[in-house]
N, C-alpha and C positions, 0 to 999 in steps of 0.2 A: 514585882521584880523590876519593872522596866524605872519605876519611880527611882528605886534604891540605887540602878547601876547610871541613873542618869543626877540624881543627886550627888554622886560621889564625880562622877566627871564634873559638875559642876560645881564643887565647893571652891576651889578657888574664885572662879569667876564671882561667886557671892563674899567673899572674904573679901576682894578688893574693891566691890562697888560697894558694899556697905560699908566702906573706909572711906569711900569717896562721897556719898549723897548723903545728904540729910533730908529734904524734902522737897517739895515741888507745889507750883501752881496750878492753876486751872485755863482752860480751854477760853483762849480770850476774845475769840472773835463770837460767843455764846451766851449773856449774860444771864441767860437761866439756868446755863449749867457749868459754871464760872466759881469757886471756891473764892471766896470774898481775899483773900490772903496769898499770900508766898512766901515760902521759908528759901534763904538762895542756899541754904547748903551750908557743912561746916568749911569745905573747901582744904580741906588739910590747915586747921587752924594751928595746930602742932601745940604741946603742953608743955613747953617749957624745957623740954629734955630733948636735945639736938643730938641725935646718934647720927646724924649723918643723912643723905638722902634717903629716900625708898628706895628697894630694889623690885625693881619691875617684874613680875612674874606672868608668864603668858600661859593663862588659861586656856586647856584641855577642851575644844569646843568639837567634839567627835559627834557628827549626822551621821546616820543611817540612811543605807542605799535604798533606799524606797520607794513607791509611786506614793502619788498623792490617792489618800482614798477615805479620808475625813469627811466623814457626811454623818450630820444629826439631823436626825426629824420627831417633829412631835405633832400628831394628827395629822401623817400623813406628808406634813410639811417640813422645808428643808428648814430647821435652825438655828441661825444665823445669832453665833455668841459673840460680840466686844468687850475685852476685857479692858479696863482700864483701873486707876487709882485711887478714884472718886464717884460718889453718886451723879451719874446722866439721865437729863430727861430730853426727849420720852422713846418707851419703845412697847414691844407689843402687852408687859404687864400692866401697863399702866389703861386709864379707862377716863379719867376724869383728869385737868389740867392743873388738881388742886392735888395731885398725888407727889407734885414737886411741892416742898411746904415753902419754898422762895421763890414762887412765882412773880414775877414783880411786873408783866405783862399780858395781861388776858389774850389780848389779840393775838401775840404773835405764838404765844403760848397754844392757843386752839389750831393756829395755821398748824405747828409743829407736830400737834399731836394725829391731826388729819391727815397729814403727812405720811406718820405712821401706817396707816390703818391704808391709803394710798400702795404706800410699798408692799403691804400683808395682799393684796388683792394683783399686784400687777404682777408679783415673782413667785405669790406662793409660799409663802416664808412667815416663819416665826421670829424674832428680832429681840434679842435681850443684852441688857447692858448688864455686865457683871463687874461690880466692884471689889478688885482682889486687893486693894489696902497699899500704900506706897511699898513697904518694905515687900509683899506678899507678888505684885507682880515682877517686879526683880527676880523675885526667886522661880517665879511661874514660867518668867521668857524660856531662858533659857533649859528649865529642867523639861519639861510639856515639849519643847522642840526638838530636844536631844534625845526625847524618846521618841520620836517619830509620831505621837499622835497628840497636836498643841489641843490647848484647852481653852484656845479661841481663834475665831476664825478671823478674826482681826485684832489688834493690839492696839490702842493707844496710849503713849507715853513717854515721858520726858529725855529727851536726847542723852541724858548721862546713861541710859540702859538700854534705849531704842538704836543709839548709833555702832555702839562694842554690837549689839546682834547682827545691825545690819552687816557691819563688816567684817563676820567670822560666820555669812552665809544662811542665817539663819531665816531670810525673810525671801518674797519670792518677789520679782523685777516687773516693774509694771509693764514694761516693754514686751515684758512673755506672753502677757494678760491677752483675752480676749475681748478686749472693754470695748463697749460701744463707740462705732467711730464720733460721736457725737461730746460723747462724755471726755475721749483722750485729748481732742485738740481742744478743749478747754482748759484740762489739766497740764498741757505741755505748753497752752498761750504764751506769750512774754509777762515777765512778772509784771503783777499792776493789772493786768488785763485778762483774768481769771475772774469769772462770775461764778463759778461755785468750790473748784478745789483748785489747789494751787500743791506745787511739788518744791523738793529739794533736790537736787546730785551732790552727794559727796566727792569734794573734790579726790582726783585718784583713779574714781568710780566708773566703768565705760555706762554702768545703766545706773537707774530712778529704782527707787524702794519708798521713800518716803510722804508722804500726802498729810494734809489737811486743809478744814475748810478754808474759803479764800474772804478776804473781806481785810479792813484796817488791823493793824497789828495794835491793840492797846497797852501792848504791854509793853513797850519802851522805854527804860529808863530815861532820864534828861536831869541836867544838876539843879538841884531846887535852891532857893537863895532866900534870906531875907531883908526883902527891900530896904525894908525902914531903916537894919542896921547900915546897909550899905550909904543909904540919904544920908544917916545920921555922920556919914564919914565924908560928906559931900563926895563919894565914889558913884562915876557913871553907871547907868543901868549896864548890864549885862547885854539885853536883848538889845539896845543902841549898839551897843560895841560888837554885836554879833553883824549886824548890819552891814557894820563899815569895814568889816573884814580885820577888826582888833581883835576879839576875842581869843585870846590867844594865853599859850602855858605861861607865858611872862605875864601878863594883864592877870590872870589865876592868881599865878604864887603872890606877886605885888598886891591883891587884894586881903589872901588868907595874913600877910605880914601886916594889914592895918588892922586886919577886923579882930585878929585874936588879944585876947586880956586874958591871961592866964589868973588873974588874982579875983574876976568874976568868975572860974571856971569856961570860959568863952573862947572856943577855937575857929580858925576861920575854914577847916575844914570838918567835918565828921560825918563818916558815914562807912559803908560796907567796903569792904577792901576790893571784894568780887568785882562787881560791879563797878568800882573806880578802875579796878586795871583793866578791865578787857575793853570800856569806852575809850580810858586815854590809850591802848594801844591803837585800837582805830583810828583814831585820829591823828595818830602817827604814824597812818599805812603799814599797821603791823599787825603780827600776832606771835605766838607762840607755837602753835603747831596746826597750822591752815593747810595741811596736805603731808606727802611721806620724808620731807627733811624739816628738823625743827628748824626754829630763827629764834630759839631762845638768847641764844647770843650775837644775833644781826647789830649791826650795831643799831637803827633804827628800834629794834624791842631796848638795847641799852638804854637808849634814849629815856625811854620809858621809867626802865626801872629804877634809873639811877632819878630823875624826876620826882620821884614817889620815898626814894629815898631821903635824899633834902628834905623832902615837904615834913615828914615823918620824924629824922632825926638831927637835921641840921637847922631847920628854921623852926622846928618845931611849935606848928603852926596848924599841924593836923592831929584829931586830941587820941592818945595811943590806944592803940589797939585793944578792947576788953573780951579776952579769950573768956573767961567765965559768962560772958551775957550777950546775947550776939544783936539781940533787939535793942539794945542800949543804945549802941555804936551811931546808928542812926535816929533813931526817936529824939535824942536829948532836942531835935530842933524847934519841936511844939513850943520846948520850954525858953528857946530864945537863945540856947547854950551855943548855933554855930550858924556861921555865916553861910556853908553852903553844906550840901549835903544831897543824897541821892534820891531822887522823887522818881514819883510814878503814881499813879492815880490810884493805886489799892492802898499806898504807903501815908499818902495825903490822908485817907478814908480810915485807915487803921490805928497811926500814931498821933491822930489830934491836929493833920494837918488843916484842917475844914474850920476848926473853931478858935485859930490862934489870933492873939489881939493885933498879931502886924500882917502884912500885907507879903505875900509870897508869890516870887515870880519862880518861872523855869526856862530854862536857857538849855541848847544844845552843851557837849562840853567842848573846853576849850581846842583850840586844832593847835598842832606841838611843830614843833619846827620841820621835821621832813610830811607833814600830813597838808590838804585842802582840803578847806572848807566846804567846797563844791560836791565834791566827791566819796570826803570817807565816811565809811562804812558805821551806821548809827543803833546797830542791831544785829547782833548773834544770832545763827539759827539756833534756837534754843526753845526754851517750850516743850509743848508739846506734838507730837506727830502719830498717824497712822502708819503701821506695817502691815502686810494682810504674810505670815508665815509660812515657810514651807509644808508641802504634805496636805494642803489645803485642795481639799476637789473644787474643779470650775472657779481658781481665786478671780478671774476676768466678771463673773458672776456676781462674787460677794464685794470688789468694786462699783460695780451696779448700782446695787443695792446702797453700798454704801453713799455714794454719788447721789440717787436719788434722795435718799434719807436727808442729808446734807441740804437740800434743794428745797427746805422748804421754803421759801418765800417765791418759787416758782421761777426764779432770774429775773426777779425784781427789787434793784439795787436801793430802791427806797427805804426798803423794809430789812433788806441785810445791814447797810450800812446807817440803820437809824439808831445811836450811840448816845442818846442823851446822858444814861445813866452814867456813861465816861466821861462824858462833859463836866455834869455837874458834880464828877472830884477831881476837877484842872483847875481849878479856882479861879480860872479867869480866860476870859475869851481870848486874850494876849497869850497866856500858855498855850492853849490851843492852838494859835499860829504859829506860835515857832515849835512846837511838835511837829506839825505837819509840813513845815520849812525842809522838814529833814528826816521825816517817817518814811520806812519802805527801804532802808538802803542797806542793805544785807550783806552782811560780813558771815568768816567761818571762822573759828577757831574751838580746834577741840582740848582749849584749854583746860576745860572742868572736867571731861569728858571721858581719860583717858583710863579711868582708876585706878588714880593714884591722887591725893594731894599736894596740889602745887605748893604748901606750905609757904607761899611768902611773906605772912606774920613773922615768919623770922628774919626778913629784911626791915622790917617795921619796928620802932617802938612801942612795947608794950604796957599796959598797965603794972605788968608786972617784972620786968624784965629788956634791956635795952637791946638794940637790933643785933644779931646776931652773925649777921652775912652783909657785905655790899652789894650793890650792884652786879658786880664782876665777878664778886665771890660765889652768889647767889647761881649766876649764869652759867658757871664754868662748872658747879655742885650739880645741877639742873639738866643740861643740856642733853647727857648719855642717858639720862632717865626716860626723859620725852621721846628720844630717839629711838630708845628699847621699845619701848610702847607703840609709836607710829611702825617701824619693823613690825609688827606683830600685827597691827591692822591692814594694813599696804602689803601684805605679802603674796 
């Protein structure tokens, strides 16, 4: 009964985040337990039938007045479930290093798994990773919590479903915790200077809910280019012109205007819409809804949009939108078809960027007229995160636990942060430096986040269909949406 009355409170909440996600990556500071891939999501691609904006509907999130009193044990021992969306190694099922079939490091793989078997003996605990399926813990968060008894004692999972729980209450403040004084002032250090967990605050927020492990972020996008085309146009490298403080929205658009030849099929941009907008809004000290007022119509986000719009339909110079194939949009690069496009080292690894016959650099993206170089933001919280849930007995406890699990390499930065396998799909030790020029610099926006579809494919030109909204039109359609949404998180 408690399933049924807590599913039905919860259908909205699953109607609109299953409108808004498509799917998710993997844990990337981990490379044994790291999904080779990432889907970013349909993002509100929209089908061609403009009824107008969404209207925002604020999900029913009713908690039960409770104590926390969730305790599993098996032999004795307390049970310690993390649910997440993919298979994790290792925990206490596991017996042999070969029980992950992608092992790609003996050593560090045995540390990990010793680790285990460490935490089984110091807290008393049985330890399992449960993988409830992308779509399955979406539905799990919030039903499992709304009944009062969750069906793990920790969560890990991608911000478009981890951030709507945290902020309709559902998760408990680490600040409440009774964590080891050892373990918190590592967790709260200044960013950068975390040796095993590292946190978020949502902006708004007075307390912390969010955690995971600490180490290089690899998953940052950067705009990937191909050299040879740009040589072949006697156009400066990218990475010079980032140096000298050129790289900039003018130096962009004035390169996509040489490189594209629409009669080879060749545009000088192509790649994910997602992931273009939320960089170029950083880079123009923007976002869209970075706390409880949007700036969807700042003029700084205009900047942005109307940027995207030219590129898209006025110089048409960025190759249009293909709502039908969403891998398309950026892969065509392997084949030589665009001058720049969205990289990142599973993208290189996945679409043939590793075996292509010309030479591929990556470059931060361009900084836009109100943005610096020095300072903006090069990375979304986004990913993935731990929540440890309401109702949860001793969650200070399963912190611990989790903290020490996390630890296996004992606070020996050698062996957390030893990444070749990232390395070697940067394609060059040059990418690698200007990655790290500007890795770490953490921006917020809950652009993707809010469920709903930002739909700006319909400010785009598409494969099939010309852009639909300006700028402004786009903005002013937009703005009461976002605001609905943030109201309802911010309340």
């Amino acid at each position: 009964m408690k399933r049924i009355f807590a599913l039905l409170l919860s259908f909205v909440f699953l109607f609109v985040m299953l409108a808004a996600c498509g799917g998710g990556g993997g844990d990337d500071t981990n490379p044994d337990s790291s999904p080779g891939t990432e889907n970013p999501g349909n993002g509100g691609d929209g089908d061609g039938d403009d009824d107008g904006p969404p209207q925002f509907v604020a999900p029913d999130y009713t908690l039960p007045d409770k104590d926390a009193d969730v305790y599993r044990t098996k032999d004795g021992r307390r049970h310690i479930i993390i649910g997440s969306f993919y298979d994790m190694y290792y925990d206490s099922t596991h017996t042999s290093i070969f029980d992950n079939p992608s092992v790609n490091d003996p050593e560090t793989a045995q540390m990990t798994l010793d680790r285990v078997r460490y935490v089984e003996d110091k807290y008393n605990v049985y330890i399992e990773f449960v993988n409830m399926t992308w779509d399955g813990i979406m539905e799990n968060i919030p039903i499992s919590i709304m009944s009062g008894w969750p069906d793990a004692d920790v969560y890990m999972g991608d911000t478009q479903f981890v951030i709507p729980a945290v902020l309709n209450g559902m998760a408990t403040a680490l600040e409440d915790m009774d964590i080891d004084p050892e373990f918190y002032n590592d967790l709260f250090a200044p960013p950068g200077e975390n040796i095993v967990m590292e946190n978020v605050k949502i902006p708004g927020q007075d307390k912390t809910y969010m955690f995971r492990g600490a180490g290089l972020n690899t998953g940052m996008y950067m705009l990937g280019y191909n050299r040879d085309m740009l040589q072949a146009k006697g156009l400066e490298d990218p990475q010079d012109l980032w140096d000298k403080g050129e790289w900039t929205w003018d130096k962009f658009r004035e390169y996509c205007r040489e490189l594209t030849d629409t009669s080879q099929d060749i545009y000088g941009y192509a790649g994910y819409w997602t992931n273009f907008l939320q960089s170029m809004l950083f880079s123009n000290d923007t976002v869209f809804a970075g706390g409880p007022i949007q700036t969807v119509d700042s003029p700084k986000t205009l900047e942005v949009l109307n940027f995207m719009y030219e590129l898209y339909n006025v110089d048409k110079t960025a190759r249009p939108w293909n709502e039908d194939d969403w891998a398309i949009n950026n892969s065509l690069f392997a084949e030589g078809k665009s001058g720049f496009w969205i990289s990142a080292f599973w993208i290189n690894e996945e679409f043939g960027g590793l075996e292509t016959p010309f030479d591929i650099g990556m470059v931060p993206f361009p900084v836009g007229p109100s943005g610096n170089k020095d300072t903006m933001a090069t990375t979304n919280v986004s990913g993935n995160y731990y929540f440890i849930p309401r109702y949860i007995k001793d969650p200070g406890e399963v912190f611990n636990i989790m903290y020490d699990l996390t630890n296996w390499y004992d606070g020996d930065l050698e062996y957390r942060d030893d990444i070749q396998w990232w390395k070697d799909r940067m394609i060059s030790e040059a990418n690698i430096e200007y990655y790290m020029k500007v890795a770490g610099r953490m921006g917020f926006d809950l652009l993707m986040d809010l469920g709903f579809g930002p739909s700006v494919p319909y400010m785009l030109e598409t494969t099939t269909r010309p852009a639909e909204y300006t700028a402004i039109q786009y903005a002013e359609t937009y703005k009461q949406v976002y605001q609905d949404a943030l109201d309802n998180y911010f309340k």
